[in-house]
C-alpha positions in Angstrom: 9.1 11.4 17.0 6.2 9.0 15.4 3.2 11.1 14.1 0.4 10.7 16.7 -2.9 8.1 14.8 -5.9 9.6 15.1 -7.7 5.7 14.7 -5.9 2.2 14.0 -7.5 -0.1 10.4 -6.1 -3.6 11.0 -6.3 -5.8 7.9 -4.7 -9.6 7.2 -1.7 -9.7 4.8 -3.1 -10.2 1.3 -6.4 -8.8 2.1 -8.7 -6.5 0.5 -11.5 -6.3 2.9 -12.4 -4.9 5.2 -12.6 -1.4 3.5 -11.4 1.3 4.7 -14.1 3.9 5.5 -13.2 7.0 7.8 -15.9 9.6 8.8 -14.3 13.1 9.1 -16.3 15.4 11.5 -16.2 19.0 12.5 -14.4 20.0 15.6 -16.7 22.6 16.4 -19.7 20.6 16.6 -19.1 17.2 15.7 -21.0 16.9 12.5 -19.8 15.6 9.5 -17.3 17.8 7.0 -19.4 18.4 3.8 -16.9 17.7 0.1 -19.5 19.4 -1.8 -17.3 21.1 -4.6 -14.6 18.2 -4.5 -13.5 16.8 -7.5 -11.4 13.8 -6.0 -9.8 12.2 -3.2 -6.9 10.3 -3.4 -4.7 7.9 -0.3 -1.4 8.5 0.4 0.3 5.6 2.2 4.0 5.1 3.6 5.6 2.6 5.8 7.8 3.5 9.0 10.5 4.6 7.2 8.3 7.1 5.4 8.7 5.0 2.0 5.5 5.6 -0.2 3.8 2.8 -0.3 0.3 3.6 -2.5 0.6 6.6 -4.1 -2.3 8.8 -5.2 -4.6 5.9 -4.7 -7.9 6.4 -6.1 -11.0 7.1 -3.2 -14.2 7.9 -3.3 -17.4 9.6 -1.1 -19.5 6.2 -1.1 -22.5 7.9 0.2 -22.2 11.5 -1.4 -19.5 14.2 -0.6 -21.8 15.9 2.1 -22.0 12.6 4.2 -18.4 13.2 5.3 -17.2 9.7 4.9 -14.2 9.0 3.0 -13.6 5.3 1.3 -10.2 3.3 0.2 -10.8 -0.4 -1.4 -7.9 -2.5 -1.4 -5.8 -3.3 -4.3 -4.1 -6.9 -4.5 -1.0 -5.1 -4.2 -1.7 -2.8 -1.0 -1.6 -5.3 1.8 1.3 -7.8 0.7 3.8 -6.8 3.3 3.4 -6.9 7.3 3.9 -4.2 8.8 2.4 -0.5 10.3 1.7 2.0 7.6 1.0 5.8 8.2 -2.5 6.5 5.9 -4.0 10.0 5.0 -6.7 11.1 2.5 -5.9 14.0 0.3 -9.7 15.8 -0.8 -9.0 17.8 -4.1 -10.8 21.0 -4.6 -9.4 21.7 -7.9 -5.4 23.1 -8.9 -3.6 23.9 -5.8 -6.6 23.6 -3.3 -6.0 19.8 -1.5 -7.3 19.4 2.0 -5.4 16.7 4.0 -7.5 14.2 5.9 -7.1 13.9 8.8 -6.0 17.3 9.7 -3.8 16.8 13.0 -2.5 12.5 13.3 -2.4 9.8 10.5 -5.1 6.8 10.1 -2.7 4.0 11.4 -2.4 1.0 9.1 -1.7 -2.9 10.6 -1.3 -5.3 7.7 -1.3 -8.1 10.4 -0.1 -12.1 9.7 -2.3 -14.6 8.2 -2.2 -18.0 9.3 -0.1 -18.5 6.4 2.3 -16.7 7.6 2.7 -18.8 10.7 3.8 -22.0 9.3 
């Protein structure tokens, strides 16, 4: 059984805009998860088949860790093949302490055809 996506990112083959921003929020009152005291997030990307395809991709907070918005930019390499691509953010919080983003799904991801791709 697929894992359920929590949202669906839809980017043309070869790509590397737009970037990928996703805004983590509290359940319990809908306001945005603070990352004060992380020291890094990475992306962990695999394809249907679970095959890995970024590993420990480097992300950032682009507006401060206690916005709650976590941020992937493309690499030349990431949106090369069609296809749907399960996406999760992994917050580090030092040694053992990672926090997996988001907590219940996967961030679906569509690298869709160019018009390229059509002739």
């Amino acid at each position: 059984m697929p894992t359920p996506a929590v949202g669906i990112f839809k980017i043309k083959r070869k790509s590397l805009r737009p970037i990928l921003r996703a805004r983590v929020v509290r359940c319990s009152d809908g306001q945005p998860v603070d990352f004060t005291g992380a020291i890094g997030v990475r992306v962990q990307m695999a394809d249907e088949d679970g095959v890995p395809k970024i590993v420990d991709g480097m992300a950032s907070f682009p507006f401060g860790p206690e916005a709650g918005i976590l941020q992937y930019v493309w690499g030349s390499p990431d949106t090369l093949v069609l296809g749907c691509y399960s996406l999760e953010f992994d917050v580090d919080y030092g040694g053992t302490d990672v926090h997996t983003f988001p907590e219940d799904g996967v961030i679906n991801v569509v690298v869709e055809a160019d018009v390229n791709d059509a002739v």
